[in-house]
N, C-alpha and C positions, 0 to 999 in steps of 0.2 A: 606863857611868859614871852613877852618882848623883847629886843634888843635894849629898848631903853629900860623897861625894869632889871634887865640884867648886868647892866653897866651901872648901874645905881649900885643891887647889890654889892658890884663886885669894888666897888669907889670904897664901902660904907665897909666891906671887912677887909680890906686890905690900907686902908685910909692913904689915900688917893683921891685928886678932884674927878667928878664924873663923867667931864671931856676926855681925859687921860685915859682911862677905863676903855673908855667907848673907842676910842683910837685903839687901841692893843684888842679890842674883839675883833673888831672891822679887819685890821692887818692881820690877826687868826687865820679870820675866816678866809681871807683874798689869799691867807699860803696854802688852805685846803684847797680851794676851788682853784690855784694854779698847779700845785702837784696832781692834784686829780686831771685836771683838763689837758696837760702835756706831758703824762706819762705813757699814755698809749691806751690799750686795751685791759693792761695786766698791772694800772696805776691804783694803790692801795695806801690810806694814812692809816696809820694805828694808833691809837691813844690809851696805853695800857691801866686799864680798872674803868675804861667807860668804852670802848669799841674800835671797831676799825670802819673804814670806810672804803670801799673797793669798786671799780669800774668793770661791770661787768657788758657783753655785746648783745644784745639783744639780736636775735635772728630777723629777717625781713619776713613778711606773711601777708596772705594775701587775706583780704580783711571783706565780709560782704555789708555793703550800707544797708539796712532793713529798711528804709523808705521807698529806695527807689530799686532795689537789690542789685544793685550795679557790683562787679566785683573791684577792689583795686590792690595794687601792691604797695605795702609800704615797706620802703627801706631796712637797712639793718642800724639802730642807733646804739648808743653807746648812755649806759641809765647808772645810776649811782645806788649802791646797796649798803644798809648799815647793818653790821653783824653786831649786836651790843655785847661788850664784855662781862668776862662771870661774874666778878664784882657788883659792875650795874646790875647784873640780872638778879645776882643774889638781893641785893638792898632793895628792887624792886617788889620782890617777891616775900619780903618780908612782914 
């Protein structure tokens, strides 16, 4: 599913135009991706009966290219993790 089948849906049970919809996903998602990006290291969203979302630091390692076996280091980054909720997991698993 797309953003835009998903702003349909959400227009079509909530009865709302499907601009409006798409507006309130878009600002969702720009409050995850700014809590997550300027919380730190230890920046986590929850959203209780579907997951949490949490910034985890990835260590730096030094990585060998197999073409030309050269070795390099890469950095330590900062990667995003979704733990799904037991609810989600439950209804998944059903």
């Amino acid at each position: 599913m797309i953003k835009k089948q998903l702003s349909r849906l959400v227009a079509a049970d909530v009865g709302i135009k499907e601009e409006l919809a798409r507006t309130v996903i878009n600002l969702f998602i720009q409050l995850i991706i700014e809590k997550l990006s300027s919380g730190g290291p230890d920046a986590r969203v929850q959203l209780v009966g579907f997951g949490t979302f949490v910034v985890k630091k990835r260590k730096g390692r030094i990585v060998k290219i197999p073409l030309s076996l050269k070795q390099i280091y890469l950095n330590d980054i900062n990667v995003i993790k979704f733990i799904p909720g037991k609810k989600f997991l439950e209804q998944l698993n059903d």
